[in-house]
Structure formats: structure tokens, C-alpha cells
C-alpha positions in Angstrom: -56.7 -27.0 -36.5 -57.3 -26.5 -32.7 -54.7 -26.9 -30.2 -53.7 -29.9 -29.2 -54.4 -31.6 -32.2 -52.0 -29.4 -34.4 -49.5 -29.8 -32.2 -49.8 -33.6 -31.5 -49.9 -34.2 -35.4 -46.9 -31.9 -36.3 -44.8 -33.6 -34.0 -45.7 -37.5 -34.8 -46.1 -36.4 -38.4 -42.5 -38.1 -39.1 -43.7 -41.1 -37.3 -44.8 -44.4 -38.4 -48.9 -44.4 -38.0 -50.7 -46.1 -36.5 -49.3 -44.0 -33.5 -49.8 -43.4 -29.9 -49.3 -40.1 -28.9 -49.7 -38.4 -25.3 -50.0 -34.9 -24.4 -47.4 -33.3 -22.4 -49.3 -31.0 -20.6 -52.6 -32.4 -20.8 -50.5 -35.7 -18.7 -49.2 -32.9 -16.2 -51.9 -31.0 -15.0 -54.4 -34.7 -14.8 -51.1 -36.0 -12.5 -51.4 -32.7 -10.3 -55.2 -32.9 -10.6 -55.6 -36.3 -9.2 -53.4 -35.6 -6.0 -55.7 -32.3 -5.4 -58.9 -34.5 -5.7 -57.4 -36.6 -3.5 -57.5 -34.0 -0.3 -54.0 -35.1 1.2 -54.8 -38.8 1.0 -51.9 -40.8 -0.4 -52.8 -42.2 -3.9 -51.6 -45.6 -5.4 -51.1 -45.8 -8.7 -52.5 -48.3 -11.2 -50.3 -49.5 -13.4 -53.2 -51.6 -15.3 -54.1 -48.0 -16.3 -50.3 -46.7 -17.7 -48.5 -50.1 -19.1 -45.6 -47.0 -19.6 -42.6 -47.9 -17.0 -41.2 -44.5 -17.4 -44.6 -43.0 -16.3 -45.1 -44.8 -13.6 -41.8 -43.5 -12.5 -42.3 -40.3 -13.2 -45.7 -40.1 -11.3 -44.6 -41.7 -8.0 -41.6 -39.3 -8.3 -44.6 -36.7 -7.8 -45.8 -35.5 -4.3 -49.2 -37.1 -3.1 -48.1 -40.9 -4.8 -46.7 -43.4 -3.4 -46.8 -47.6 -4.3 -48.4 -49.5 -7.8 -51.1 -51.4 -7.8 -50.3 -53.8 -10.0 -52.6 -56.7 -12.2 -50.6 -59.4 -12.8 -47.8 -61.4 -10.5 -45.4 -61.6 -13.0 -45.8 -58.1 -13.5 -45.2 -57.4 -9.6 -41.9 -59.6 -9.6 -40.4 -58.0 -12.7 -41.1 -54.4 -10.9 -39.9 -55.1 -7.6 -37.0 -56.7 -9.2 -36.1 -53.1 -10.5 -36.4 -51.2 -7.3 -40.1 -50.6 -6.7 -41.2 -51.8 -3.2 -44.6 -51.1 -2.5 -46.6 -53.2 -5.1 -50.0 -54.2 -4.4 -51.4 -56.9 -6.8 -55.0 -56.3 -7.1 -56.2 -59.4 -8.5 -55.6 -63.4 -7.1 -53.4 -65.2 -8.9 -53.2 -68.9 -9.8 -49.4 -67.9 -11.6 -47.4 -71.1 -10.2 -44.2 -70.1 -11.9 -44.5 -66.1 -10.5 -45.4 -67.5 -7.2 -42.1 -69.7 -7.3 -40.2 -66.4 -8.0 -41.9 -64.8 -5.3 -40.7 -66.6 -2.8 -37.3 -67.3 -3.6 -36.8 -63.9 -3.0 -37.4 -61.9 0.5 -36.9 -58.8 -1.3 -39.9 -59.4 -3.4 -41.8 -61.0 -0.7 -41.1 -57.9 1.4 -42.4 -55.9 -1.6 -45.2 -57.4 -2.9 -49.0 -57.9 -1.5 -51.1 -60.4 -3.0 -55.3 -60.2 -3.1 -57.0 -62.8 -1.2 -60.8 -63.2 -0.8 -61.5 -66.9 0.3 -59.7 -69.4 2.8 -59.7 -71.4 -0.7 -57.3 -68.8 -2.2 -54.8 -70.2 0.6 -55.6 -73.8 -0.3 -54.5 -72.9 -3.6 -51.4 -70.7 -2.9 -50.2 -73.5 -0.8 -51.0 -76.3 -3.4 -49.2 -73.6 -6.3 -46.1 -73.0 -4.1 -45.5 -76.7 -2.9 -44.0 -75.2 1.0 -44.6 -73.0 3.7 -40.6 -73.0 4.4 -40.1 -69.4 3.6 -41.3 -65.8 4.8 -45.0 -65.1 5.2 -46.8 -63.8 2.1 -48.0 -60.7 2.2 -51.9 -60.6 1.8 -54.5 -58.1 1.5 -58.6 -59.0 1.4 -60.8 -57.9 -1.3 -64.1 -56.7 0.1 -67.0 -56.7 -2.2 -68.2 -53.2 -3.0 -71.1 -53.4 -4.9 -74.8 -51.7 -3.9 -77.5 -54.6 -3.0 -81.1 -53.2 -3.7 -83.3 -56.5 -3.4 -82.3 -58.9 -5.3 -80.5 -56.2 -7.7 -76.3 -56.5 -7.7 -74.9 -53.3 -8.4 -71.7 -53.3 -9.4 -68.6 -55.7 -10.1 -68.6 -59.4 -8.9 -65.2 -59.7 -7.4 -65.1 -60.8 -4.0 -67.4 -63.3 -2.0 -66.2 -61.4 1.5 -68.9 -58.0 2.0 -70.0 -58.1 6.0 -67.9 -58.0 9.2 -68.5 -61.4 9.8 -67.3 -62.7 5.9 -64.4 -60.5 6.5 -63.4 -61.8 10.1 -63.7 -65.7 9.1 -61.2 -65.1 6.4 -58.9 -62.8 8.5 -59.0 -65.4 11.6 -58.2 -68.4 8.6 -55.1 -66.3 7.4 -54.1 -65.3 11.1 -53.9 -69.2 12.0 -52.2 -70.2 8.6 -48.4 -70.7 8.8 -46.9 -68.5 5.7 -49.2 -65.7 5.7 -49.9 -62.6 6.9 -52.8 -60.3 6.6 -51.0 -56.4 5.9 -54.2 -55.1 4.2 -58.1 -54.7 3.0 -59.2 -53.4 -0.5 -62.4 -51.9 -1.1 -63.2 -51.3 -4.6 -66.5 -49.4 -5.7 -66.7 -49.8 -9.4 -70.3 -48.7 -9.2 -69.0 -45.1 -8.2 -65.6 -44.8 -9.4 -66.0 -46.2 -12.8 -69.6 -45.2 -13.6 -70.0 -42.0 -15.7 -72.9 -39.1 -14.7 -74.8 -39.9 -17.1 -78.2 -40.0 -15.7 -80.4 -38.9 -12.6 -81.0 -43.2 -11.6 -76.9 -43.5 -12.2 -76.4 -40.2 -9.5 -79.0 -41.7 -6.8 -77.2 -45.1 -7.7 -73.7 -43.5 -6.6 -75.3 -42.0 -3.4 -76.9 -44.8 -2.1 -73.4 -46.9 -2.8 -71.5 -44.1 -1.1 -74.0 -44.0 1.7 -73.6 -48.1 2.3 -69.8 -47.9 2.1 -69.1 -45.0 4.3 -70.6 -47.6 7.0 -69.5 -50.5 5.9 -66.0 -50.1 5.2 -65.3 -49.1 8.8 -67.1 -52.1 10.3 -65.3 -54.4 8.2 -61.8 -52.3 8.7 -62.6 -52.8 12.7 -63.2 -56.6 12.3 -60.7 -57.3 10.4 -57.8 -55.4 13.2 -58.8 -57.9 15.5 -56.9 -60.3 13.8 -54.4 -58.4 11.7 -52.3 -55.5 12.0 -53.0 -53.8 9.1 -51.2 -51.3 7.5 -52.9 -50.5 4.0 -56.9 -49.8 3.7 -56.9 -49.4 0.0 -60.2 -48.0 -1.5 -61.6 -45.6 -4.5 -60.7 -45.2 -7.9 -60.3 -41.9 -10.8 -64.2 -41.5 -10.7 -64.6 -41.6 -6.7 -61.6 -39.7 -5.0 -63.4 -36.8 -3.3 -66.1 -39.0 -1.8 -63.8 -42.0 -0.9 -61.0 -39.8 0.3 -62.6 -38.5 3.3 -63.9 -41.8 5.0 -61.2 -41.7 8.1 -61.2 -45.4 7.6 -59.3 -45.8 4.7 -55.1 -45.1 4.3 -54.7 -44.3 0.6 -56.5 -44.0 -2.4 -56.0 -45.6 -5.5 -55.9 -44.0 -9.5 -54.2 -44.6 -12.7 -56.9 -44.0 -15.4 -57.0 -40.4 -14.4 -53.6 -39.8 -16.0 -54.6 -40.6 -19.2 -58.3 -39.9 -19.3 -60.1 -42.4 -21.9 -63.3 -41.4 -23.1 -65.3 -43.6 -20.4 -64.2 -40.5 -18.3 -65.5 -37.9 -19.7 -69.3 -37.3 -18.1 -68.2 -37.2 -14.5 -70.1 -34.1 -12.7 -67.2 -34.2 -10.1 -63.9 -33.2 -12.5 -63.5 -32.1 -15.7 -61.6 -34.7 -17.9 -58.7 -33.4 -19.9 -58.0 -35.8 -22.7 -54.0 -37.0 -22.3 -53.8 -39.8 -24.5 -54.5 -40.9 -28.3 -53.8 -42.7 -31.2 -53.1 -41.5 -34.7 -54.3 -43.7 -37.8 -53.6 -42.6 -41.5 -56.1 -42.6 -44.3 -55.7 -45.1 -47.0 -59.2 -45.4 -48.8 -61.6 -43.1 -49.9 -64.9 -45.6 -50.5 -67.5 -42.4 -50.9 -66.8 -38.3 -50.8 -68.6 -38.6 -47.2 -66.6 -42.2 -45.9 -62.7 -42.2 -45.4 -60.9 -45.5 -44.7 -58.4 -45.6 -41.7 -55.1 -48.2 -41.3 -55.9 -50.3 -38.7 -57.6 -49.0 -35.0 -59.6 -52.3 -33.8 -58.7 -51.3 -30.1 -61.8 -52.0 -28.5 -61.7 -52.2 -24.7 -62.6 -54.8 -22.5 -66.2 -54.8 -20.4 -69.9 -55.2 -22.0 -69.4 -55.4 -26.0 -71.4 -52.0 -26.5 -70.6 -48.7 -28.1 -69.6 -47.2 -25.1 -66.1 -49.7 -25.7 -65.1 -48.5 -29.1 -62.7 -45.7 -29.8 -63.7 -42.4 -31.0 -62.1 -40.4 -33.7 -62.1 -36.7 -32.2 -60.3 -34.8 -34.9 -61.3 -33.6 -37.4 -64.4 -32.7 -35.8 -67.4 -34.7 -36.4 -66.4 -37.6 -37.7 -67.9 -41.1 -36.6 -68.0 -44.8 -37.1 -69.6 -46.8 -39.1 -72.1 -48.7 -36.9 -72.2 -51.7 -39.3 -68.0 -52.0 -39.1 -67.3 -50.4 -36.2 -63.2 -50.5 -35.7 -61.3 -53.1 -37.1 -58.2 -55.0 -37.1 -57.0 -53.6 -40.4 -59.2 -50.9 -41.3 -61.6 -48.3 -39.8 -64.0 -46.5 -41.5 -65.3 -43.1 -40.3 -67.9 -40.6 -41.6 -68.9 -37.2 -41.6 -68.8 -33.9 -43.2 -64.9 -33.9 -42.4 -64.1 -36.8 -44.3 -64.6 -34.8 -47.4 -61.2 -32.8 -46.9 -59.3 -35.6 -45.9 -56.6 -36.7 -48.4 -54.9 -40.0 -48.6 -52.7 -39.9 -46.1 -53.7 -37.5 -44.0 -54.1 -38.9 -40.4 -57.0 -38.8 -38.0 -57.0 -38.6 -34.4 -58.5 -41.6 -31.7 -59.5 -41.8 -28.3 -59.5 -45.1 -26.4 -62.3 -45.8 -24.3 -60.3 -47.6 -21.8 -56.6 -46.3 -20.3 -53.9 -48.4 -20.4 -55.0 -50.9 -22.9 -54.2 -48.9 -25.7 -50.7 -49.4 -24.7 -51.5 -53.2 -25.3 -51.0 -52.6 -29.0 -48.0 -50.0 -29.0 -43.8 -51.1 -28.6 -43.9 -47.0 -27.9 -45.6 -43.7 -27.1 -44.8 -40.2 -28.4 -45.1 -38.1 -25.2 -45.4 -34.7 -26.8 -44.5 -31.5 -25.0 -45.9 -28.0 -24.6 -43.1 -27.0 -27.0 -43.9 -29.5 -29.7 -40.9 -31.8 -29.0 -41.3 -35.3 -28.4 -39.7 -38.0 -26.5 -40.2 -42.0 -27.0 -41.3 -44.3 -24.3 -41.0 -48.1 -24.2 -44.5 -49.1 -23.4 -44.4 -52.6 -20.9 -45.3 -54.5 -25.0 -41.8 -52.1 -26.3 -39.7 -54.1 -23.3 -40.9 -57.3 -24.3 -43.5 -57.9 -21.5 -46.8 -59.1 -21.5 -48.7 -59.9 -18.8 -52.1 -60.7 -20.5 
């Protein structure tokens, strides 16, 4: 057995599988990888991507972090209620009880941002909150990102704001509304920063989208000063800090599924990914000499229901699912030459495709060391949170 696997089974072998494990020093050298890649520009860190409080700790304690970007309000209040004040939400919210919270608190309003793309979004924030009596809000505007080629939409739908003029009739509406104030702009290319390398139409489709935003993004950034002093430009993501980082226009950069690296990762011609994070399941049926049955490992990620979504068992080598099961809530099975020296009990090794929702299904991960010595982390589920 190949390094890290040995190691990574030895030391959760004592532990209750299914099992989600993290490599040590896989985990340190992606954390100082992602701060190199990101060419001295400050980089947020996603907490959507680590659900691991302790992580996210540990990483902004690193040089080159600074501030969460965070997916849920709730989520923001119970953080900035334990010390962390830089916390940008990336998503709207229609929360009505978190927005209460919010602004009973100036220490939370001071540390949170929330994402606005629409004068509606105000409408409903006022409607949610039920008064303006209290300190502005903190807003930042989510820019739309994605590469128009005719009537072709390339990338996410998000945000209804993409041209100077979208973004200065939104900025203007927040400028003149009592209990706001506009601190920031987020651009977002999913097209680049979340698209693998996997093809020559996929590269040109990344250039072009590159091309576009290097322009775009500072038009927009200038409209939008003239009506707000801004003091974050968010942009980028794991797959796009080299290219984002050097627009002049932007303030910081954002990554979290870098960290970990899920297997969506893994055919990007920029980096190299170094696997950080898995899951161990146990075998429990032996259906054919060729076909092993796994305990549990349903833990398909979110986006387009396709293959690219499902885990992968990576050790032993050469095993596979079956397309006609796939991974399921109870029991995986997985094929291959390798299944054939597999025992009852003996456990297999799983990538997720996605990062930080594989921590969705774990109270705790086994963060395993270069020595073989592990240490247990509460994942956000492990402290009783859930934040959907």
C-alpha cells in the first residue's frame, strides 16, 4: 500500500467507518499553495468549502488569509458571535429570524456583509427586518460573471447586475436607501474557477471569459465608486487565482476548495491538485469474486446529476462503481480486479467530488499527521449546526 493511504488507514483503523479522514500534510502544503498562487493578493476563505471550525481557524491564522466567506446568515451570526469579524455572506438571504439577530447586534452588523443584486433585495430586507432604526447593513453587489457568446450563457445564473450601468442603478438605489450601505462588489467566474481543463473548447472558453472580465470588472468597479466607498472587490475562486489575481481592480481573492481538493479539481493545467480529504467505508458484502459491497457512501455532490458528481473509490487501485447503482445511502458497490483481495471488513478509500459537503455527513474528521497520529475535529454537523 502506497503512501498516504497506508498511513491514513492505520491511523483511522480503530475508528468507527464510515470515516472522514484528512491528510496532514497533503492540508499543509494546499494551504501554503493557494497563498503562492495567489501572488500577494489577500485570499478569503470559503467556509462553504471546510464546514471544520477549527480549520478555518487554523488557515486564517496563516499569512496571505484574511476574512470567511460565508453561505448562510445564520452561519455568519454564529461566527461573528465567536470572534470572527470579517465575514462576507456570499449568497442573499430571505433568513427573517438571522436578519433579526443581525441587527440587534452592532458587533455583528459591523462584521458581517450581506450579497445584494437587485433594489428588490432591499424591498425584501426591509419587509424581513420590519425597521430601519438601527445601523446601516453592510452590503456588497454580486456582479454576473458569466461569458455571453450570442445567445449562449456561459456560466452560473447568479446575478441580474453585469454592465456599468446595471451596476450603477443598484449602487445609486442602496446610496439613497436609509439603513444601507454599499462596502463592496463580488465578481464570481464559475466558468473559469470551477471548470476543469478538460478540453481545447473548455481552454478557449476560459480565455475568452478572462479576456471579457479583465475589462469589465474595472468598469463596473469605477461605476460603482461613484456612489460608494468601497472597501472589498471580491473576485476568483481555487481554479482561477493566477489569472484573477493580477487584475489591479480587484482587493482580495477568494478560495476554500483548494484546501481540501475534491476530485472536480483534479484536471486543472494551472496547479497540480494534491488530494487532502477522504472518506473511508468498510466492506460488508461480497456479491461476486470481482464486486465488493461498501457500508454506506451515497455522498453525491450538488450541480448537474452526472458522473462527474459521484465519489470515487481511489484505493485500492482500480476499483470503480457500478453504473447501474452508483453510491448509495446504505451500500456501495465497487468493482475491479482489486475487489478480489478485499476481505470483509477491510475498508476502501473515497474521494468526494465536491469540498466541504462531505463534512455534511460527518459529527468529525480524523486529521491525520505526517507522523501517523491523529487529532479529531468537530465538523459545523459535530457542533450541532446546520445551515442547509
Amino acid at each position: 500500500m502506497s503512501e498516504p493511504y497506508d498511513r491514513l488507514l492505520r491511523a483511522t483503523a480503530d475508528l468507527p467507518a464510515p470515516c472522514a479522514i484528512l491528510d496532514g500534510p497533503a492540508l499543509a502544503t494546499n494551504t501554503h499553495d493557494l497563498v503562492r498562487r495567489a501572488g500577494g493578493v489577500p485570499v478569503r476563505v470559503a467556509s462553504k468549502s471546510v464546514r471544520v471550525r477549527d480549520l478555518l481557524d487554523r488557515t486564517l491564522a496563516h499569512d496571505g488569509f484574511a476574512g470567511l466567506m460565508t453561505y448562510s446568515l445564520a452561519e455568519s451570526v454564529w461566527l461573528a458571535d465567536l470572534g470572527h469579524d470579517d465575514l462576507l455572506l456570499a449568497y442573499p438571504t430571505a433568513d427573517a429570524a438571522a436578519l433579526r439577530d443581525l441587527v440587534a447586534s452592532e458587533q455583528r452588523l459591523a462584521a458581517i456583509t450581506l450579497m445584494v443584486d437587485s433594489v428588490e433585495h432591499l424591498d425584501l430586507l426591509d419587509a424581513l427586518i420590519g425597521t430601519t432604526d438601527h445601523p446601516p447593513i453592510r452590503l456588497c453587489l454580486d456582479v454576473d460573471c458569466s461569458l455571453r457568446v450570442g445567445p449562449l450563457h456561459l456560466g452560473v445564473r447568479r446575478s441580474p447586475v453585469r454592465t456599468p450601468q446595471d451596476a450603477t442603478a443598484v449602487a445609486a438605489a442602496i446610496a439613497a436607501r436609509p439603513g444601507f450601505e454599499l462596502v463592496g462588489v463580488m465578481f464570481y467566474d464559475a466558468q473559469v474557477a470551477g471548470l476543469p481543463d478538460t478540453s481545447p473548447a473548455i481552454r478557449l472558453v476560459k480565455k475568452r471569459s478572462n479576456d471579457d472580465l479583465a475589462e469589465r470588472r474595472s468598469a463596473v468597479v469605477d461605476a460603482v465608486r461613484r456612489h460608494a466607498d468601497l472597501q472589498l472587490v471580491n473576485a476568483g475562486g481555487t481554479g482561477s487565482l493566477e489569472v484573477t489575481g493580477t487584475d489591479p481592480s480587484i482587493t482580495e481573492l477568494t478560495a476554500g476548495s483548494g484546501l481540501f481538493m475534491p476530485t472536480l479539481f483534479d484536471r486543472y493545467d494551472a496547479f497540480h491538485a494534491r488530494p487532502a480529504a477522504y472518506y473511508a467505508l468498510s466492506v460488508v458484502r461480497r456479491p461476486t469474486d470481482d464486486v465488493v459491497t461498501l457500508f454506506s457512501g451515497g455522498y453525491t455532490a450538488s450541480g448537474p446529476a452526472k458522473a462527474s458528481r459521484a465519489p470515487s473509490p481511489v484505493w485500492p487501485d482500480g476499483l470503480s462503481l457500478i453504473g447501474s447503482e452508483g453510491a448509495g445511502e446504505v451500500q456501495t458497490p465497487v468493482k475491479g480486479a482489486a475487489a478480489r483481495t478485499l476481505r470483509l471488513g477491510d475498508r476502501v478509500l473515497m474521494r468526494h467530488a465536491k469540498a466541504g459537503e462531505m463534512c455534511e455527513r460527518f459529527d468529525r474528521v480524523a486529521l491525520v499527521d505526517a507522523a501517523g497520529d491523529v487529532e479529531l475535529l468537530p465538523t459545523y454537523r459535530g457542533e450541532g449546526k446546520n445551515f442547509g
